[in-house]
N, C-alpha and C positions, 0 to 999 in steps of 0.2 A: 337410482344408483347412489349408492356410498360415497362420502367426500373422498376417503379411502382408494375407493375403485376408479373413481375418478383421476385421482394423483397417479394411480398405474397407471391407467390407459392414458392419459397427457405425457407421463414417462416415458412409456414403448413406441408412442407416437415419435417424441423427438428423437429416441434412439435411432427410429427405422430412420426419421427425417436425417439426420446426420450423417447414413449409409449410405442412405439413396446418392446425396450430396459426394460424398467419397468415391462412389461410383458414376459418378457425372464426369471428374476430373480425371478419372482411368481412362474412362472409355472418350474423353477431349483426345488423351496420349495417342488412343490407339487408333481413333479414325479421322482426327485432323493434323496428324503427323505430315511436316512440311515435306514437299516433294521435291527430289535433287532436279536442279534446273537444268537443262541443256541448249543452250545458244541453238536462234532454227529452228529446233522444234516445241519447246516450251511457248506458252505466251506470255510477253509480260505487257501483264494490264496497266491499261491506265489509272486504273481504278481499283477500289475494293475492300473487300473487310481485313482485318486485321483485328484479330480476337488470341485468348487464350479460354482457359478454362473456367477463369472466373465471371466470364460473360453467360457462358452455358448452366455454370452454377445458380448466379441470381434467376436466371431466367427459369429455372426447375422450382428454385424457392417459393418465387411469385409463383409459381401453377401449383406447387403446394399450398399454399397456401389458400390461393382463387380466392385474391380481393377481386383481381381481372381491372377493374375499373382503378383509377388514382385510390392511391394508398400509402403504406408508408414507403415504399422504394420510389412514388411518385413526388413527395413532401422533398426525401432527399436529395433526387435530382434536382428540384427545382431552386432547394438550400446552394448547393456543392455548384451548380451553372451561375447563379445567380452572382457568387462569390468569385467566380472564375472571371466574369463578365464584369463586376464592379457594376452589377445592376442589381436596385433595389428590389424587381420585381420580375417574373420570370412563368410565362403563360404557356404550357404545353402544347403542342398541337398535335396533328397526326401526318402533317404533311408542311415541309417548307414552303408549297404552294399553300396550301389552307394560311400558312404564317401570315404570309403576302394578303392574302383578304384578307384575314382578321386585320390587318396592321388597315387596312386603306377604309373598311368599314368602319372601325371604331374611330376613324376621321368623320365619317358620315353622322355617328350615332344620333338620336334623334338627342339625345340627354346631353351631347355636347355643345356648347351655348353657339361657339364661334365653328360650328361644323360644315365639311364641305358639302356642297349642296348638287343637283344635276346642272351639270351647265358649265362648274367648275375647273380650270384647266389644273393640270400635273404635269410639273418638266419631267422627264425621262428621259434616258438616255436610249436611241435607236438599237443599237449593239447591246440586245437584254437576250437575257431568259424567259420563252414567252409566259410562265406567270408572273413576272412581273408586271408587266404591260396587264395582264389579262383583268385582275382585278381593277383598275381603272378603268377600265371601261364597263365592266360588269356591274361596278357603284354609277356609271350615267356621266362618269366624270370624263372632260378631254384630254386626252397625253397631247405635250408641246413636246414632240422628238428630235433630239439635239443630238450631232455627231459624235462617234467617238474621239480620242485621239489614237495615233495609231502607236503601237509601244507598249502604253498602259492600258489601251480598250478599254476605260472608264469615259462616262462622259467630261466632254471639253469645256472644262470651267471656263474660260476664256471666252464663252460663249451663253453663259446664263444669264446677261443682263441685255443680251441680244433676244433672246426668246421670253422675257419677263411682256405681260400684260397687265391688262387690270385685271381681269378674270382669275390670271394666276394666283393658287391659293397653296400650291403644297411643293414640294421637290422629293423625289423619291429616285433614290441613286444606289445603284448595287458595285460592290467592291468586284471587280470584276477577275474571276483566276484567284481570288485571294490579295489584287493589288490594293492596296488602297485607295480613294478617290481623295482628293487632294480639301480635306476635310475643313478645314480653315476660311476657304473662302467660299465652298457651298456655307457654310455657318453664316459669313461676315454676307452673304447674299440674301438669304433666307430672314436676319435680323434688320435689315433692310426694310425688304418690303413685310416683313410680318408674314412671314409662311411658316406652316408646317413643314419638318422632314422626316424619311423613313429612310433608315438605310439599310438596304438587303446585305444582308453578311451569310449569306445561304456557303458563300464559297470561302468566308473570310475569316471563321473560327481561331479567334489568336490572332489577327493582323492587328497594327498597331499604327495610329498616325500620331506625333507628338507624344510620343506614351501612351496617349489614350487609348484604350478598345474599342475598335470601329464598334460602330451599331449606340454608341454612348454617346455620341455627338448632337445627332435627331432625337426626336420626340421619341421615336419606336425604331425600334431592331427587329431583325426576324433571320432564321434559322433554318435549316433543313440539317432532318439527321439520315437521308436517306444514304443508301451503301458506299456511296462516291464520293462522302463529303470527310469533313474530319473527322466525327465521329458516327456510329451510326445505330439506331434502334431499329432499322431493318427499313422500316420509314420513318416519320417524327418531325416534327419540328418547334421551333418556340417561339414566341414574339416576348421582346423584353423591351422595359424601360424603366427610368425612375420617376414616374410621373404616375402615383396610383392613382388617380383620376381617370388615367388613359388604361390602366392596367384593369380597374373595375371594367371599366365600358369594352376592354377584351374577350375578359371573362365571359361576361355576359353573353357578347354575340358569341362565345366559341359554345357557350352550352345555351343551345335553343333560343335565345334570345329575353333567357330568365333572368328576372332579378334577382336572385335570392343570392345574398352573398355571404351565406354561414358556412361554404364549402361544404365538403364530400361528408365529413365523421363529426357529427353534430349531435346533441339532444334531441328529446323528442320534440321539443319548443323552440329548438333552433340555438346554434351560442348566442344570439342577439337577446332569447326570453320575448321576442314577440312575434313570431311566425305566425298567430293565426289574430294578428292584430293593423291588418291592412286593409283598406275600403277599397273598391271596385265600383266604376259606377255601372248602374245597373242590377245591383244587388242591396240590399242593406242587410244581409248579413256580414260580419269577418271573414275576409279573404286569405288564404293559405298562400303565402307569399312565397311558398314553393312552385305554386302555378300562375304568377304573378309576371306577365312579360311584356317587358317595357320598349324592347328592340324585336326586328325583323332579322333572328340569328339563324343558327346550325348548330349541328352538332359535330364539334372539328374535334373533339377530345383525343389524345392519346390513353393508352393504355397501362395499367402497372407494370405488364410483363416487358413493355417497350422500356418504360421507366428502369428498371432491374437492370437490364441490358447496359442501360446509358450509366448506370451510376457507375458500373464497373468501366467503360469504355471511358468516363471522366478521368479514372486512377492515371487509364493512358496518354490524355492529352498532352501533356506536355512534350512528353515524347514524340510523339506524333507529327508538332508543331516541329520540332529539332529535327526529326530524320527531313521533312518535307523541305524544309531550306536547306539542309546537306545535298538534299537531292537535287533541288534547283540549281547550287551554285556547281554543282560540279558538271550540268550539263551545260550551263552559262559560258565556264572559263572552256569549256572544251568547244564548243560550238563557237565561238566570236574568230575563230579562223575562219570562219564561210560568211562573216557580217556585210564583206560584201552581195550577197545575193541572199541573204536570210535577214531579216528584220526583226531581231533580239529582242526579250522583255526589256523595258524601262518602269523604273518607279520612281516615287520622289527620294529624295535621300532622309526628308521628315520622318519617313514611313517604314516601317519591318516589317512586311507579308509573311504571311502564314501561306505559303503558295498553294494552293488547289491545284494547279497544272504550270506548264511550260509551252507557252503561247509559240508560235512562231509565224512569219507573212512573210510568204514568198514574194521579193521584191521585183520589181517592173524588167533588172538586167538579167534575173537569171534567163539561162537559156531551158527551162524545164517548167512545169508548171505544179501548182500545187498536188493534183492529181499524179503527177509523176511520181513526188515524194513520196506520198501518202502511201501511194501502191506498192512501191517496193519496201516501204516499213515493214506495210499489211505482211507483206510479202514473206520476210524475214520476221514473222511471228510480233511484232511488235504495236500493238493497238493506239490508235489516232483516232482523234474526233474534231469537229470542228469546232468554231468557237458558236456555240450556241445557234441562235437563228439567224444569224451574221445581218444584215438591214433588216428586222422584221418585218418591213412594209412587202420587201418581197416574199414572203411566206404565204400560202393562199387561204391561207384562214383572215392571215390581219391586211388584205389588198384596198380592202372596202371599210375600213374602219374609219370613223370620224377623229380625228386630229388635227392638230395643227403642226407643220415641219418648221422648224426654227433654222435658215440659211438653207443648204445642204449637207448631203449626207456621203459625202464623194467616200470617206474613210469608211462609215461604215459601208459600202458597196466594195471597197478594197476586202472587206472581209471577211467579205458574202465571198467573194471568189477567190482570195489566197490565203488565207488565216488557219490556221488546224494547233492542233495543240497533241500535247506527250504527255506520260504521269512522271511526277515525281512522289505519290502517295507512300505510305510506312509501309509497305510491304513489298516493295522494292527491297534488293539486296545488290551488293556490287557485282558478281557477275552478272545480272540485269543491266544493270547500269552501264557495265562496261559492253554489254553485248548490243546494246543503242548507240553508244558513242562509235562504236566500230560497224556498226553499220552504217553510219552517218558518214562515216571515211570511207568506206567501201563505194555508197552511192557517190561519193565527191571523185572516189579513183575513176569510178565507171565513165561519170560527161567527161574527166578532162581526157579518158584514152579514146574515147567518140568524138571530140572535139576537132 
């Protein structure tokens, strides 16, 4: 074919590409057209997406184009979070679980000097999400589970120098709901004894302790972009830090457990110039340092088409972060009439959350129980969850797991049995808002006329 012919058909190709694209954002109009709410029978989620057209748009692009695997809307994301985050370094994944392992193995790696080893304990907090926990234990390492407090449902600082051993090697604390964990003195604990931290920020996109961006405090951060969270690639997640030492050895274990660190769009000799210039023992030919694996990884990669998604869902974050504290404070001021028998969020005043949800604990005097609540929300269209696996230890997966409990766990057992939460996610709008609030008064009219 003709240079010529070729310049057409590259022509007609972007032309049609342009249309398709234009008929992406039509057809957004016309089959994810918002639908009028009606109090009762509508539901309003806890959860959920929050998209327009330009989400649908990248995500057609990326399938036009079928890089499929990290590419350039992959590079982006990674740019544009990274910036958002004030982190140097920004490691995809496919799953805010996958995050959580990659973040606890690349503690393990074989290539890290001072790495945790089997045998090793990790403070944790009991009141988790069970991947959190679950990769500690899947590395051979012991969780030391420390109670919440109740309020913030972060683990009780006040209690990490009570659970410190010699064996303790790491501290691994998730911002719970989006709250912060009181970040200053996990730090000023951890520089103590010389530990490792990881902080799960799967909930905490945008929370803020001292200014700083959770997940910037520890060694490693980690992510979920699954539908429920701040933002979402359908699933996804990221492990971040500024420590490329640690960002190499994520890499690594996230793709197979290869060396080879020229990334994705490389020469044929690799950007380094020496890809086929590696020993193996066992061979004395040159090794292809593409096959070259130095860790016991996986393969956790995300996808371009997830990438596409997320780079347009970033434009929305900030927004995202603003309706979600609009949301919380207005259930806040309106809710603290029933503080007697409901047990309100608390955070520090250091801290600005980026709230995931609206926590609430049915207190010891109401006369109702959490279940009573919950059912009549259900009831009146309004979706509840509870807070995660509330004591892990009682969940029958983790009954029998090897740990060590640091004091007791009295709060988190509070929240095994009275704890549930609300949304305040961006796709809430005020009649939602208002049709919770009035139900909330409605339930409160009902016990005092039963009373």
């Amino acid at each position: 074919m003709s240079n010529e012919s070729e310049d057409r058909q590259t022509q007609k190709a972007a032309a049609l590409r342009e249309e398709i694209l234009a008929k992406v954002a039509e057809y957004y109009r016309l089959a994810h057209a918002a639908k009028p709410f009606t109090p009762g029978e509508s539901l309003v989620h806890y959860a959920g997406r929050v998209f327009d057209e330009n989400e649908l748009i990248n995500g057609v692009d990326a399938v036009l184009e079928f890089r499929l695997t990290h590419g350039r809307f992959g590079r982006e994301f990674e740019r544009k979070l990274g910036a958002f985050l004030g982190a140097r370094e920004v490691i995809p994944v496919n799953s805010g679980s996958s995050a959580n392992l990659v973040a606890i193995s690349t503690l393990c790696a074989r290539q890290l000097h001072n790495r945790l080893m089997p045998g090793d304990e990790v403070i944790t907090p009991a009141v988790t999400f069970p991947t959190t926990l679950a990769p500690i234990i899947q590395n051979r390492l012991v969780p030391v589970l420390v109670d919440c407090q109740l309020g913030n449902y972060n683990i009780d600082v006040e209690q990490l120098e009570a659970a410190y051993s010699p064996k303790v090697r790491a501290v691994f604390v998730p911002h719970t709901l989006g709250n912060p964990v009181e970040m200053d003195k996990v730090v000023e604990f951890a520089k103590r004894h010389d530990l490792f931290v990881i902080e799960d920020t799967c909930d905490a996109l945008g929370s803020t302790y001292d200014g700083k961006m959770c997940g910037t405090f520890g060694h490693l951060g980690t992510l979920s972009f699954y539908p429920a969270h701040h933002i979402t690639l359908g699933e996804g997640g990221a492990v971040y830090t500024n420590s490329r030492r640690l960002a190499r050895l994520a890499r690594v274990l996230r793709d197979w457990g290869r060396d080879c660190f020229c990334g994705y769009d490389n020469p044929p000799d690799g950007k380094c110039g020496h890809r086929f210039d590696w020993k193996i023992d066992g061979s004395d030919e040159p090794y292809d340092h593409r096959y070259l694996f130095t860790e016991i990884g996986y393969n956790l990669k995300s996808t371009d088409l997830q990438a596409a998604i997320g780079v347009a869902q970033l434009d929305k974050l900030p927004m995202f972060i603003e309706k979600r504290k609009q949301h919380f404070h207005l259930l806040y001021e309106h809710l603290k009439r029933y503080a007697d028998v409901l047990q309100l969020p608390t955070w520090s005043p250091r801290s600005e959350p980026s709230w995931f949800a609206f926590p609430i604990t049915v207190k010891p005097a109401a006369k109702f129980t959490r279940t009573t609540l919950t059912k009549y929300l259900e009831a009146h269209r309004i979706e509840t969850r509870f807070l995660f696996a509330g004591n892990i230890l009682s969940q029958p997966g983790y009954r029998q797991i090897d740990c060590r409990v640091a004091g007791d766990l009295a709060n988190s057992d509070i929240v095994l049995r009275r704890t549930f939460f609300i949304g305040v996610y961006p796709g809430l709008d005020a009649p939602q808002i208002e049709h919770v609030l009035n139900t909330f008064d409605k339930f409160f009219g009902s016990m005092r006329s039963n009373a």
